[in-house]
MDTraj code that builds the backbone (N, CA, C; nanometers):
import mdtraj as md
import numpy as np

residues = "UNK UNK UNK UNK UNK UNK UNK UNK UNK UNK UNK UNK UNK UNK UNK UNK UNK UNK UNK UNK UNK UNK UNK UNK UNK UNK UNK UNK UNK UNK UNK UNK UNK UNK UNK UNK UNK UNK UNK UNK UNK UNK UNK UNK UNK UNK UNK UNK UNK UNK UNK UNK UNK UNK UNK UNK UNK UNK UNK UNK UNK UNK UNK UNK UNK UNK UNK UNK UNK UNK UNK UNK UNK UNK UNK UNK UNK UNK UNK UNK UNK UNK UNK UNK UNK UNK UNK UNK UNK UNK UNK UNK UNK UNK UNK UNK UNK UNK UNK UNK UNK UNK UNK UNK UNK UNK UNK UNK UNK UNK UNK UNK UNK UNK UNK UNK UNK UNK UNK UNK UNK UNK UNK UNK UNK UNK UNK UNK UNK UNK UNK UNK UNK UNK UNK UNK UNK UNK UNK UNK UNK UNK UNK UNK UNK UNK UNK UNK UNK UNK UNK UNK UNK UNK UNK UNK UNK UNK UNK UNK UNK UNK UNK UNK UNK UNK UNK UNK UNK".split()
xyz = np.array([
    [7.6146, 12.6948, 11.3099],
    [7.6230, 12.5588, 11.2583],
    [7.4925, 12.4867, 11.2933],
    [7.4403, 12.4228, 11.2287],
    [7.3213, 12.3543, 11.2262],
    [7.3141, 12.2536, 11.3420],
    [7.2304, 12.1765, 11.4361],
    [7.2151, 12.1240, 11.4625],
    [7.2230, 11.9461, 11.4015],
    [7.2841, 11.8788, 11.5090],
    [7.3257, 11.7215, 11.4151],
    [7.1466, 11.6797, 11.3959],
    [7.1193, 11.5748, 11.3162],
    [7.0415, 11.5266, 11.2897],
    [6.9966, 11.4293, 11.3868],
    [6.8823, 11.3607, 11.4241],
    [6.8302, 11.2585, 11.5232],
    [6.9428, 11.0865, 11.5030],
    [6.9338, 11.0819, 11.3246],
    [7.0137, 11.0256, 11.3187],
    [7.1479, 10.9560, 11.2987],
    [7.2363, 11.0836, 11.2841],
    [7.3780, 11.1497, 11.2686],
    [7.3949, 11.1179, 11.4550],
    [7.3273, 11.2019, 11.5364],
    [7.3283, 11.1602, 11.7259],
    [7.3257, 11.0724, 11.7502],
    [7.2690, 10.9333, 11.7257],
    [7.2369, 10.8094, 11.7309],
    [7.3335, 10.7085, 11.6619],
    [7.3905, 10.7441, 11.5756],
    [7.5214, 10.6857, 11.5133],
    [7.6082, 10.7213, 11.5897],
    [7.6493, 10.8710, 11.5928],
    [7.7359, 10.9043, 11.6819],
    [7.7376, 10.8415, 11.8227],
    [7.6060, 10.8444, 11.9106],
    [7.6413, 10.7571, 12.0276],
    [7.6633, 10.5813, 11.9835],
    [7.6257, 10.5243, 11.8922],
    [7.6485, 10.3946, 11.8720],
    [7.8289, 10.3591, 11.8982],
    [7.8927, 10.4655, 11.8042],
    [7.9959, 10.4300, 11.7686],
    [8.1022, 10.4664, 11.9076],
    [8.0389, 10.5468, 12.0307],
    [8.1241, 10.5815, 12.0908],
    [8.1236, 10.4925, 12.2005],
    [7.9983, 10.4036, 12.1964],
    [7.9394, 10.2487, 12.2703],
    [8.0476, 10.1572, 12.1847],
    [8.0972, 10.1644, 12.0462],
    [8.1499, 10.0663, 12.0184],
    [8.3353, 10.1160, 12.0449],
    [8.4062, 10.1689, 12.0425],
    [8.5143, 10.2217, 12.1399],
    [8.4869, 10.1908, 12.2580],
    [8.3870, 10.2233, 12.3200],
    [8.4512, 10.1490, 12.4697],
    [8.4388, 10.0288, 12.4583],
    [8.3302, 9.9388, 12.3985],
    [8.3517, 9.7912, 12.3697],
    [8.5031, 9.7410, 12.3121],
    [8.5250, 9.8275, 12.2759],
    [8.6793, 9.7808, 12.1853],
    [8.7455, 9.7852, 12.3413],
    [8.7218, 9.8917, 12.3701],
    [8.8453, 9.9542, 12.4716],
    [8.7885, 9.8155, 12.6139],
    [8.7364, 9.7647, 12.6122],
    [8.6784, 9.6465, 12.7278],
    [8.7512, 9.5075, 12.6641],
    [8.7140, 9.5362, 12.5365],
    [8.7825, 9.3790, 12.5146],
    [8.9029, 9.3572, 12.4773],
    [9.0254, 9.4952, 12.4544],
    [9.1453, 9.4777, 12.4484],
    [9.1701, 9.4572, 12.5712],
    [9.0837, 9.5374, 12.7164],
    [9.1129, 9.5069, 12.8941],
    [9.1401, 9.3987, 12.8741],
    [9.0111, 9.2897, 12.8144],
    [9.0071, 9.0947, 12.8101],
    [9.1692, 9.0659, 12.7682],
    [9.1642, 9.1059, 12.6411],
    [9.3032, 9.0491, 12.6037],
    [9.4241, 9.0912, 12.6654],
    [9.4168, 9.1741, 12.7104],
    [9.5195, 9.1650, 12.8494],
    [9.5126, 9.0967, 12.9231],
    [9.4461, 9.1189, 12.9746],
    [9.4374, 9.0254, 13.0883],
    [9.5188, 8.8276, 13.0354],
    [9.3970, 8.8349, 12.8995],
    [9.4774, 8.7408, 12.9323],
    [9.5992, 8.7009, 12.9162],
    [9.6678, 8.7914, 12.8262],
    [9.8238, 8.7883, 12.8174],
    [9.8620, 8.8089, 12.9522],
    [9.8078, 8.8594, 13.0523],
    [9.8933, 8.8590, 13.2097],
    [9.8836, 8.7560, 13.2865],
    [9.7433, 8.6825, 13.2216],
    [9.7527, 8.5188, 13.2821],
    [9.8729, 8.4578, 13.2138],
    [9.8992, 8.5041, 13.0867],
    [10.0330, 8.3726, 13.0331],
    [10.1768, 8.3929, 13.0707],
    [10.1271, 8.5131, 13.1233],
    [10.2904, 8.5762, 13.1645],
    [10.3554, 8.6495, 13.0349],
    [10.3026, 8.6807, 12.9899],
    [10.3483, 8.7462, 12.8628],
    [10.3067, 8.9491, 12.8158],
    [10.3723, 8.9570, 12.9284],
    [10.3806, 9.1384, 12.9513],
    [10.3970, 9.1910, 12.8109],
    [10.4772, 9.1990, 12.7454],
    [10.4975, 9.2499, 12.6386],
    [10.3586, 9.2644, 12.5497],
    [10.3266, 9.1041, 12.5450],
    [10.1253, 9.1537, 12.4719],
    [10.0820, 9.1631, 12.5358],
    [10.0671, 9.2091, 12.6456],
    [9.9598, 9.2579, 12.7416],
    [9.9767, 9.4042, 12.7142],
    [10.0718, 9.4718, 12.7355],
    [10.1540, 9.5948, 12.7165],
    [10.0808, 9.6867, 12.5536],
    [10.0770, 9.5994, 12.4996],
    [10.0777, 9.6315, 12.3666],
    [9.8783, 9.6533, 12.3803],
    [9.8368, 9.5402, 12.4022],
    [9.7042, 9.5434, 12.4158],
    [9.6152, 9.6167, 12.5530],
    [9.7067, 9.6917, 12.6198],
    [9.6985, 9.7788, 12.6781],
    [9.6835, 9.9697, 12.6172],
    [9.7765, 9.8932, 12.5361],
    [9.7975, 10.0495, 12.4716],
    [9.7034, 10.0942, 12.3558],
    [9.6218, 9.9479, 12.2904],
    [9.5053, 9.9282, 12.2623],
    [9.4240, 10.0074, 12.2524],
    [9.3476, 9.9410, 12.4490],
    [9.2591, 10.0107, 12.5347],
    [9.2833, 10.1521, 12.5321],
    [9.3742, 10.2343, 12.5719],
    [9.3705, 10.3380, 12.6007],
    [9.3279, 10.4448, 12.4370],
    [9.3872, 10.3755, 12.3047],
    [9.3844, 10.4197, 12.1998],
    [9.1974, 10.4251, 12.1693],
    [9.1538, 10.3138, 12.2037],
    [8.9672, 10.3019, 12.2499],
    [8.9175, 10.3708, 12.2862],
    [8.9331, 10.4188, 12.4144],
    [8.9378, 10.4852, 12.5253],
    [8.9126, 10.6470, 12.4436],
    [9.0498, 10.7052, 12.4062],
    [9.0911, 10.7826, 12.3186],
    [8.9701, 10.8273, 12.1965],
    [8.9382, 10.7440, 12.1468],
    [8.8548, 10.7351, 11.9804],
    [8.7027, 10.7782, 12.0208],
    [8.6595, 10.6976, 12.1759],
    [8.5505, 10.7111, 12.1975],
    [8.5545, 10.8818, 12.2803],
    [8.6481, 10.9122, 12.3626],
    [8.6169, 11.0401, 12.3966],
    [8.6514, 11.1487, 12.2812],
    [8.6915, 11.1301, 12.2173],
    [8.6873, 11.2695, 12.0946],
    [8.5300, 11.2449, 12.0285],
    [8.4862, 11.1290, 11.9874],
    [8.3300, 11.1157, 11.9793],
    [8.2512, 11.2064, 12.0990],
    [8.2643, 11.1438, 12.1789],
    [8.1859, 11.2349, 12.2904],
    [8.2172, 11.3681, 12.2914],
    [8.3575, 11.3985, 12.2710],
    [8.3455, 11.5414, 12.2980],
    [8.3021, 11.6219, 12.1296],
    [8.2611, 11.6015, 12.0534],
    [8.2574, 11.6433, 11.9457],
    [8.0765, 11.6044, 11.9399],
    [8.0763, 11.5314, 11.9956],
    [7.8818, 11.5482, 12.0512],
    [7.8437, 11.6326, 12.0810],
    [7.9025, 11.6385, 12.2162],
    [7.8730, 11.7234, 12.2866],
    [7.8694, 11.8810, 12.2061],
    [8.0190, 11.9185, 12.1901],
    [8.0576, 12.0531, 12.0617],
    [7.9621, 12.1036, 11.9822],
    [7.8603, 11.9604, 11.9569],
    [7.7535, 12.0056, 11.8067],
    [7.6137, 12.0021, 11.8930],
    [7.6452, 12.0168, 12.0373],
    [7.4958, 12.0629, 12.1073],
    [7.4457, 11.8737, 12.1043],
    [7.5106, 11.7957, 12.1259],
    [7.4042, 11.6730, 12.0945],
    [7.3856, 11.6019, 12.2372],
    [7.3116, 11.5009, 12.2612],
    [7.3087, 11.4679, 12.3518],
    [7.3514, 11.2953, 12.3950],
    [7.4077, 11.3008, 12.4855],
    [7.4792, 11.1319, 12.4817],
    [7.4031, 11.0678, 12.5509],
    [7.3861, 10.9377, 12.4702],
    [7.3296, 10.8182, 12.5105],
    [7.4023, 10.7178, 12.5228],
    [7.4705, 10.7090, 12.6834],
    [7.5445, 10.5538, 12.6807],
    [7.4848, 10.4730, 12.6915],
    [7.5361, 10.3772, 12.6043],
    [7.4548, 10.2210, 12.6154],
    [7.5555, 10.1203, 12.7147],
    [7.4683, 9.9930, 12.7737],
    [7.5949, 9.9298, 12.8172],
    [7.6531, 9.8231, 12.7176],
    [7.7858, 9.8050, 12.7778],
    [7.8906, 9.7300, 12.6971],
    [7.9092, 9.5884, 12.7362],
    [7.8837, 9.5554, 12.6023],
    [7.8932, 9.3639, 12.6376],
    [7.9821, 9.3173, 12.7521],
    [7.9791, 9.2452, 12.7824],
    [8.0720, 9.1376, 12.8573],
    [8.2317, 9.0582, 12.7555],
    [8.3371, 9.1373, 12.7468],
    [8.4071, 9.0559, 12.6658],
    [8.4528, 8.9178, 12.6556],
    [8.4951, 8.8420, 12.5679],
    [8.5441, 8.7412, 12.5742],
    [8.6706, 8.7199, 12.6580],
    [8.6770, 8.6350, 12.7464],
    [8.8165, 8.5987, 12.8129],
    [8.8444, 8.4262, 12.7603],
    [8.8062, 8.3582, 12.6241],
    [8.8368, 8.2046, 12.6895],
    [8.9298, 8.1969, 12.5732],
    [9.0583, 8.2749, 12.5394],
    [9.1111, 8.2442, 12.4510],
    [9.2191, 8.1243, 12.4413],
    [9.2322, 8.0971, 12.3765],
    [9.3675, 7.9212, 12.3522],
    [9.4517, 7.9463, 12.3214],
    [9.4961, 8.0832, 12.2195],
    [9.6182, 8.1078, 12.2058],
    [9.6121, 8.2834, 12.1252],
    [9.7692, 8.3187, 12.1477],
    [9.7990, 8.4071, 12.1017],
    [9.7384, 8.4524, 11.9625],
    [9.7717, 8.3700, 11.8758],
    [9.7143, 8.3812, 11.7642],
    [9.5644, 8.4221, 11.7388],
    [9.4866, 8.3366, 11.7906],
    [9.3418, 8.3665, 11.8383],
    [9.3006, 8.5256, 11.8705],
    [9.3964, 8.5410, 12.0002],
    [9.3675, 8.6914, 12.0253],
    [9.3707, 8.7754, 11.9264],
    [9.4984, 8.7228, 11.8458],
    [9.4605, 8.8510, 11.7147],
    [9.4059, 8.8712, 11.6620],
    [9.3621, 8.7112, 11.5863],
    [9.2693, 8.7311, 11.4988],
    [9.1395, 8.7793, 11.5491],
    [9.1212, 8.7861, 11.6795],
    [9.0005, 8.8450, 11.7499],
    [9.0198, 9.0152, 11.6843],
    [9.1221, 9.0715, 11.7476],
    [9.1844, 9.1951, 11.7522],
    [9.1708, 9.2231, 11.6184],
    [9.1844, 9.1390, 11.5224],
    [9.1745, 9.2225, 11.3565],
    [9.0048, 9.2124, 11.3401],
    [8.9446, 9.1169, 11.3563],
    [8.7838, 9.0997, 11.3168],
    [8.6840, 9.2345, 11.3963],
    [8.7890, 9.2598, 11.4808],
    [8.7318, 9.3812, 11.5718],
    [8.7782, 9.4732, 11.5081],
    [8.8942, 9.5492, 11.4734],
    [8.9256, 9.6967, 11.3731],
    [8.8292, 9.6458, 11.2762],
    [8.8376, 9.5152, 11.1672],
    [8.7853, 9.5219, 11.0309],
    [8.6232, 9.5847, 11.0568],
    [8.5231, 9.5100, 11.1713],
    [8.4351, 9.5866, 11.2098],
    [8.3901, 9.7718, 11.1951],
    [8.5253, 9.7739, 11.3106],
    [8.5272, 9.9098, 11.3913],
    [8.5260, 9.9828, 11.2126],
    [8.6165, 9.9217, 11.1293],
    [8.6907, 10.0245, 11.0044],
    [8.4900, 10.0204, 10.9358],
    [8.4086, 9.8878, 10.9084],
    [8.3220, 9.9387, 10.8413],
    [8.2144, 10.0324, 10.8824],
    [8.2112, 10.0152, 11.0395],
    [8.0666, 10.1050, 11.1187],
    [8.1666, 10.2669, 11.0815],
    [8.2494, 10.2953, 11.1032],
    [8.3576, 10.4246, 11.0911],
    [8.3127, 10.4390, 10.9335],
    [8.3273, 10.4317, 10.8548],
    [8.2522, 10.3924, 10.7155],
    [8.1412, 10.4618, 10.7258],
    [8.0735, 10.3331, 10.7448],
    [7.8793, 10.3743, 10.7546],
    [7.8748, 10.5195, 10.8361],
    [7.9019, 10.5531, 10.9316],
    [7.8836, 10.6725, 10.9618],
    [7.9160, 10.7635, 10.8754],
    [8.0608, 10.7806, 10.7887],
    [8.1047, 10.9007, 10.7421],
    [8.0188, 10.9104, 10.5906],
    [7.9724, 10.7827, 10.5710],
    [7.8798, 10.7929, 10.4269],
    [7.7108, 10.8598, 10.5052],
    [7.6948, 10.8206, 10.6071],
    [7.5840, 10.8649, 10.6815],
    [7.6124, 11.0399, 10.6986],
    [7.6923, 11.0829, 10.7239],
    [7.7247, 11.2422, 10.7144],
    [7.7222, 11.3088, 10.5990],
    [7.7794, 11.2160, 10.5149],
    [7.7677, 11.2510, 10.3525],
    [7.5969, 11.2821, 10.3334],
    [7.5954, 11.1688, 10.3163],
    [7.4220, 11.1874, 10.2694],
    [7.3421, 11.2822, 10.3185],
    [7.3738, 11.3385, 10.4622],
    [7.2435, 11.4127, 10.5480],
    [7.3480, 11.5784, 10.5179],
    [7.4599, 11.5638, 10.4316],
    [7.5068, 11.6986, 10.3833],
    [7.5855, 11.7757, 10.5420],
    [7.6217, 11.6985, 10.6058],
    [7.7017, 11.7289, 10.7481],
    [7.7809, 11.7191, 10.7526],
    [7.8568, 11.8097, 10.6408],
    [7.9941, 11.8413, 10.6451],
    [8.1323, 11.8397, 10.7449],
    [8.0340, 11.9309, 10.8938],
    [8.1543, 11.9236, 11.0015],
    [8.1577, 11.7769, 11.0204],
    [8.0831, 11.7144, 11.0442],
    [8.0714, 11.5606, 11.0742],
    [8.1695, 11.4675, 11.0038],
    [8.1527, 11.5174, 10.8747],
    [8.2508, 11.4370, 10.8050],
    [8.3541, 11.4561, 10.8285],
    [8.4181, 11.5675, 10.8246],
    [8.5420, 11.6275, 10.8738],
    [8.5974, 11.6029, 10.9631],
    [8.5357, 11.5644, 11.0623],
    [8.5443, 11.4648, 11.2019],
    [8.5846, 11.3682, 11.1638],
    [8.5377, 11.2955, 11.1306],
    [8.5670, 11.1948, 11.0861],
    [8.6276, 11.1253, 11.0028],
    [8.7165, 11.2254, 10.9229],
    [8.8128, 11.1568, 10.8866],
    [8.9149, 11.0866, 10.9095],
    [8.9353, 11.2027, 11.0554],
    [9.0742, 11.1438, 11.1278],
    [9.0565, 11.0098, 11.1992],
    [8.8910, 10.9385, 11.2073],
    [8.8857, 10.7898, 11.2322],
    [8.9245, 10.7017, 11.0928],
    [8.8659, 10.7742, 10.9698],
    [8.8761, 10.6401, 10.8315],
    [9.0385, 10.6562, 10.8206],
    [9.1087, 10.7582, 10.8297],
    [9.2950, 10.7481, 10.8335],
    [9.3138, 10.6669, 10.9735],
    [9.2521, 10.6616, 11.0949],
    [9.2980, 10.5862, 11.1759],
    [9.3055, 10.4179, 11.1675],
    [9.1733, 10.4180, 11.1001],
    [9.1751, 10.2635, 11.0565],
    [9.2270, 10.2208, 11.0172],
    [9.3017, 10.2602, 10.9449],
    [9.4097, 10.1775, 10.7944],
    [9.4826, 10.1572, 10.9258],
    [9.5356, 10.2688, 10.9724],
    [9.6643, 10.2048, 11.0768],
    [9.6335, 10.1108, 11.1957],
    [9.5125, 10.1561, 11.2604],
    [9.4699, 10.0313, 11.3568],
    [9.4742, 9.8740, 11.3107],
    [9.4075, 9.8682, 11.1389],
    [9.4409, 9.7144, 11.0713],
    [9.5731, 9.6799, 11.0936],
    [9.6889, 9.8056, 11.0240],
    [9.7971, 9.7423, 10.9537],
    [9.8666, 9.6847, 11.0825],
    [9.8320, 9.7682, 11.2206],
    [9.9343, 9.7248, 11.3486],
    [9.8715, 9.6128, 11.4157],
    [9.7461, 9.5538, 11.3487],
    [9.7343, 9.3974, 11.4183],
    [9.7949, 9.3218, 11.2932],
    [9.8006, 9.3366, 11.1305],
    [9.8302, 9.2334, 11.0614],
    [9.9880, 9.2545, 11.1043],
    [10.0475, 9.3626, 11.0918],
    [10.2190, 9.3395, 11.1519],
    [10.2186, 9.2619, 11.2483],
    [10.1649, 9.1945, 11.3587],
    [10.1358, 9.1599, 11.4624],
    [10.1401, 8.9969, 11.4422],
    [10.0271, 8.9892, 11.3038],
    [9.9383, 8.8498, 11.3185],
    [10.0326, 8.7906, 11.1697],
    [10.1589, 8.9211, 11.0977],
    [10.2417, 8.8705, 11.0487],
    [10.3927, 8.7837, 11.1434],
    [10.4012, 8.8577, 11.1722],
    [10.5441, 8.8060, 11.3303],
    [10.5368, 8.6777, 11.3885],
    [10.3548, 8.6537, 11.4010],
    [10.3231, 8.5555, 11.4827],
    [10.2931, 8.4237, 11.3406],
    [10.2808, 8.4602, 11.2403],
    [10.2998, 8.3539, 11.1078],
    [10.4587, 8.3157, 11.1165],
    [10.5785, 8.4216, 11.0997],
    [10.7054, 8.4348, 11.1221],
    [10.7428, 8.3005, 11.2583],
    [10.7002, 8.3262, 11.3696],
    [10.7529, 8.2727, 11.4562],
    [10.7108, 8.1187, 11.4589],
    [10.5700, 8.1225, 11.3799],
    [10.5172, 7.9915, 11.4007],
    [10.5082, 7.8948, 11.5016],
    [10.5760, 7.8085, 11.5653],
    [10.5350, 7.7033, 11.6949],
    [10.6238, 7.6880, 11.8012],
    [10.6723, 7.8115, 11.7702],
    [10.8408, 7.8496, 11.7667],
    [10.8339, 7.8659, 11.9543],
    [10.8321, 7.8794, 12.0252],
    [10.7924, 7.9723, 12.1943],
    [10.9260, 8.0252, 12.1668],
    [11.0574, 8.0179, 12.1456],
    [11.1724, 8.1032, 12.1694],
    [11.1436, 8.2431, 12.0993],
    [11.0842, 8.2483, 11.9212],
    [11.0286, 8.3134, 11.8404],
    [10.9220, 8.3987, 11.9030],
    [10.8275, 8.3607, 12.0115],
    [10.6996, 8.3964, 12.0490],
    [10.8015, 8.4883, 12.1647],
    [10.8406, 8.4489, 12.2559],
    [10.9329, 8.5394, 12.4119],
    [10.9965, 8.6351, 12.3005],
    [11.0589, 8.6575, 12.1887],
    [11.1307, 8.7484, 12.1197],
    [11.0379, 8.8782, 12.1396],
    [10.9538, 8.7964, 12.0047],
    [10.8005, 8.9591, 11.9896],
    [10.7357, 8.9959, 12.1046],
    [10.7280, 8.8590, 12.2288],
    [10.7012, 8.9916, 12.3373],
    [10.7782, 9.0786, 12.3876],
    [10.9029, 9.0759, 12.3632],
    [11.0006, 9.1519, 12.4545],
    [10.9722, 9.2357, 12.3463],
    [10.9877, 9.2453, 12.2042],
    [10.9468, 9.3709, 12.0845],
    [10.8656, 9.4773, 12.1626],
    [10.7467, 9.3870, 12.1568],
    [10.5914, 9.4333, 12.1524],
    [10.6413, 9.5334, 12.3188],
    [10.6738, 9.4892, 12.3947],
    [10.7114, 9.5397, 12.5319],
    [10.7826, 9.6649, 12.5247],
    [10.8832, 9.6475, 12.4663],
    [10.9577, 9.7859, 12.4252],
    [10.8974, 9.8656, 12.3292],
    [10.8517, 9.8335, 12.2535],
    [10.7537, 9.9290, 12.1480],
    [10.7415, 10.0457, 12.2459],
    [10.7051, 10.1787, 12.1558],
    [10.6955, 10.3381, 12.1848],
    [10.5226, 10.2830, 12.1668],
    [10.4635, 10.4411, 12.2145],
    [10.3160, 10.3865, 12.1985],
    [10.2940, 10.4365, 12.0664],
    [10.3403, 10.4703, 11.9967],
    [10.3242, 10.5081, 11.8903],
    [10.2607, 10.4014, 11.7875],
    [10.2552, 10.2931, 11.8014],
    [10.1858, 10.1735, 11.7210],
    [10.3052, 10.1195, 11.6934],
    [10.2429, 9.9790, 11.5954],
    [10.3349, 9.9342, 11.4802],
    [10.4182, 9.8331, 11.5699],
    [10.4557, 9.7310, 11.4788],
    [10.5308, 9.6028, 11.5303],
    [10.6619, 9.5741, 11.5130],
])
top = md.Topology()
chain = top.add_chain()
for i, resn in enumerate(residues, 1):
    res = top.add_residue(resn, chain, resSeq=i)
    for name in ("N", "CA", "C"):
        top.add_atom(name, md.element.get_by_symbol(name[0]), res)
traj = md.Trajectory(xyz[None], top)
């Protein structure tokens, strides 16, 4: 198998810098759901992180696999000053919609340089995306549902709390 390209390696480490950024700033949004007392989204945005966590080491190890060499970069400082639940999500979706176009740009970047295994890799991120979106809009739907509601809001965390890790709201 051919060697990855200078810049197929360089995407590849970008994107595995941007998973752990994900995987740092779902930590944030925990956290601050554990400042509100609200386990259930913390729980959920826990399970997040680890899914981050997850995305970025199959990157790395599939670097590594194609002989490449890793370049970690460091990872921003996340946001902690959120005002409300809602907020967090919409944080949480502007971050997949991101994550879904750089996941994109790479697999059209494999296309072009004719790096087949690469692509192939990568599919199982452009099928992950759809579902990473759909389980914050289920999310940032519930929280339209409950509206100004706090009895409505303690419900979906106790949901979100019991949830399997399997995703989904």
């Amino acid at each position: 198998m051919p060697k990855l390209s200078n810049t197929v390696e360089e995407a590849l480490n970008h994107q595995i810098n941007q998973e752990m950024s994900g995987a740092y700033n779902y930590l944030a949004m925990a956290s601050f759901f554990e400042g509100q007392n609200l386990s259930g989204f913390a729980k959920w945005m826990h399970r997040q992180r680890a899914e981050e966590l997850d995305h970025a080491m199959r990157l790395f190890r599939y670097l590594i696999d194609r002989g490449g060499q890793i370049d970690l970069a460091a990872v921003e400082k996340p946001r902690i000053d959120y005002k409300s639940v809602r907020e967090v999500f919409d944080t949480a979706l502007a971050y997949e919609q991101n994550n879904t176009k750089l996941i994109n740009d790479l697999y059209a970047l494999a296309l072009n340089e004719n790096d087949y295994a690469t692509q192939s890799h990568l599919q199982w991120f452009v099928d992950e995306q759809v579902e990473e979106e759909k389980i914050v809009q289920d999310v940032l739907g519930l929280l339209d549902v409950a509206g100004d509601n706090n009895s409505a809001l303690l419900v979906l965390n106790r949901q979100l709390a019991e949830q399997e890790d399997s995703g989904g709201a």
